[in-house]
C-alpha positions in Angstrom: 44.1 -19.4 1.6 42.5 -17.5 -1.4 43.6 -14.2 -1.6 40.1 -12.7 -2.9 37.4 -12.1 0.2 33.7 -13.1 -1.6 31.7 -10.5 -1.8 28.3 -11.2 0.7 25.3 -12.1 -0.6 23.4 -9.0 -0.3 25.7 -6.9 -2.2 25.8 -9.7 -4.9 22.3 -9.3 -5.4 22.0 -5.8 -5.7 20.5 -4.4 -8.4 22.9 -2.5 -11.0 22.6 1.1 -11.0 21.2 1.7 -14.7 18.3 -0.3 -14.5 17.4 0.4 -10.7 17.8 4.0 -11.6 15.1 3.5 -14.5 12.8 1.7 -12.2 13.1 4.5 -9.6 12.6 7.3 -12.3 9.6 5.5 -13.7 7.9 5.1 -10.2 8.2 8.7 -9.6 6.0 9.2 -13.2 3.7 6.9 -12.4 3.4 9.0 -8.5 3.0 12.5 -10.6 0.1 10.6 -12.2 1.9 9.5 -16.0 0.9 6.1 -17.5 4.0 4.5 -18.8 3.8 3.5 -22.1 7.3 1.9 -22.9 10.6 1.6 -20.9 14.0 0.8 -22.8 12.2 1.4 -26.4 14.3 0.5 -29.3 14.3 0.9 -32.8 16.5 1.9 -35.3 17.2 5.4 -34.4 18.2 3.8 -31.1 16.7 4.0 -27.2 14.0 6.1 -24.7 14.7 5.0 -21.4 11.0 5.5 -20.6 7.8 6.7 -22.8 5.4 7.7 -20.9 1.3 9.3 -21.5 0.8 13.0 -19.7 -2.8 13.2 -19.5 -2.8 16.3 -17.4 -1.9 18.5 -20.3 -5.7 17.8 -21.8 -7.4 20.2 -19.5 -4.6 23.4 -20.6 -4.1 22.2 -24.5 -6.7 20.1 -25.6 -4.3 17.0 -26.0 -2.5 14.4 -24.1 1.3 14.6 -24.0 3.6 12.0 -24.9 6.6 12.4 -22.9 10.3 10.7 -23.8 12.1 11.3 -20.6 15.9 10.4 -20.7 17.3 8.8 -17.2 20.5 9.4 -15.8 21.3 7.5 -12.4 24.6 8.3 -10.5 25.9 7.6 -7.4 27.0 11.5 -6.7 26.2 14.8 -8.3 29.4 15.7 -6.4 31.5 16.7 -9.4 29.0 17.0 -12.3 25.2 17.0 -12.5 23.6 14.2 -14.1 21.4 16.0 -16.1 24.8 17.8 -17.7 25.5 14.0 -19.8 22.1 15.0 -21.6 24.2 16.2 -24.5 23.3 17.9 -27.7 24.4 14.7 -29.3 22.2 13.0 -26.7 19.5 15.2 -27.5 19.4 15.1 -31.2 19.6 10.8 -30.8 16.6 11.3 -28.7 14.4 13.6 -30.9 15.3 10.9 -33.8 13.7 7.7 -31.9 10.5 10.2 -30.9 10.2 10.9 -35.0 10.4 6.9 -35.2 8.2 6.2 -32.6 4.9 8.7 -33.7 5.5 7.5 -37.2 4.8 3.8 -36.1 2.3 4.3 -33.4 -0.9 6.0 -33.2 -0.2 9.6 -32.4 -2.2 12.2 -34.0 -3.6 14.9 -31.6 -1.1 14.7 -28.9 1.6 16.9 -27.6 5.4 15.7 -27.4 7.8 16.3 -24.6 11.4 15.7 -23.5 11.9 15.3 -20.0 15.1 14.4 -18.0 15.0 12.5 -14.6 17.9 12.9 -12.7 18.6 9.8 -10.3 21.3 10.1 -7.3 21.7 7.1 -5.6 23.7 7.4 -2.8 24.6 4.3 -0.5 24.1 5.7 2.4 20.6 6.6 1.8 17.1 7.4 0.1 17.8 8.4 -3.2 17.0 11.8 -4.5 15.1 12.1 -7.8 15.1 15.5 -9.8 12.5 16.0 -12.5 13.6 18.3 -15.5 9.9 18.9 -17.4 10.4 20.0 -20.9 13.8 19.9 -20.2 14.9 21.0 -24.1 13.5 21.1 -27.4 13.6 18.8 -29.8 17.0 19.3 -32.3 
């Protein structure tokens, strides 16, 4: 007999927890009425999780509000809050693909802003979402 059960199908197919926390986090943004703009957005400076279009902020400012939001899923908050991994390091890598990104795309007249959604996946249950608006400034 082979000493290794097989996992069942369902848990096979699961979805990892990175990406289904990004889906998750960009499903709440679109609820709280943000258009999505770009998710996993790469250039040389390196990765937004999600880029998303605030258009709420026109009737207070007098501009639209591009948003970077930075996603971190976990399973438990239990020993350390997820927003905590959103690092000055983290932050500063961040700021760096936002300078990238409004030098190569249309962007005059808009506001910028650095959110952090906060994804906790439990198994046993709905998963909780925690938005962090303007979370920090840009480094």
């Amino acid at each position: 007999m082979w000493p290794f059960r097989r996992r069942a199908k369902a848990a096979r197919r699961e979805q990892p927890l990175g990406p289904r926390g990004e889906k998750l986090a960009a499903h709440h943004l679109r609820r709280l009425g943000l258009k999505i703009l770009a998710r996993n957005y790469r250039c040389p400076a390196g990765e937004a999780d999600i880029i998303a279009l605030d258009r709420s902020t026109r009737a207070d400012r007098d501009a639209e509000t591009i948003v970077f939001v930075e996603v971190k899923a976990r399973r438990s908050d239990r020993h350390v809050d997820p927003e905590s991994a959103v690092n000055p390091k983290k932050r500063r890598q961040l700021a760096r693909v936002a300078e990238y990104y409004l030098a190569h795309h249309p962007a005059e007249n808009y506001e910028v802003r650095f959110d952090v959604v906060a994804v906790i996946a439990a198994a046993d249950g709905k998963p909780e979402i925690r938005h962090t608006v303007d979370a920090f400034a840009p480094a």
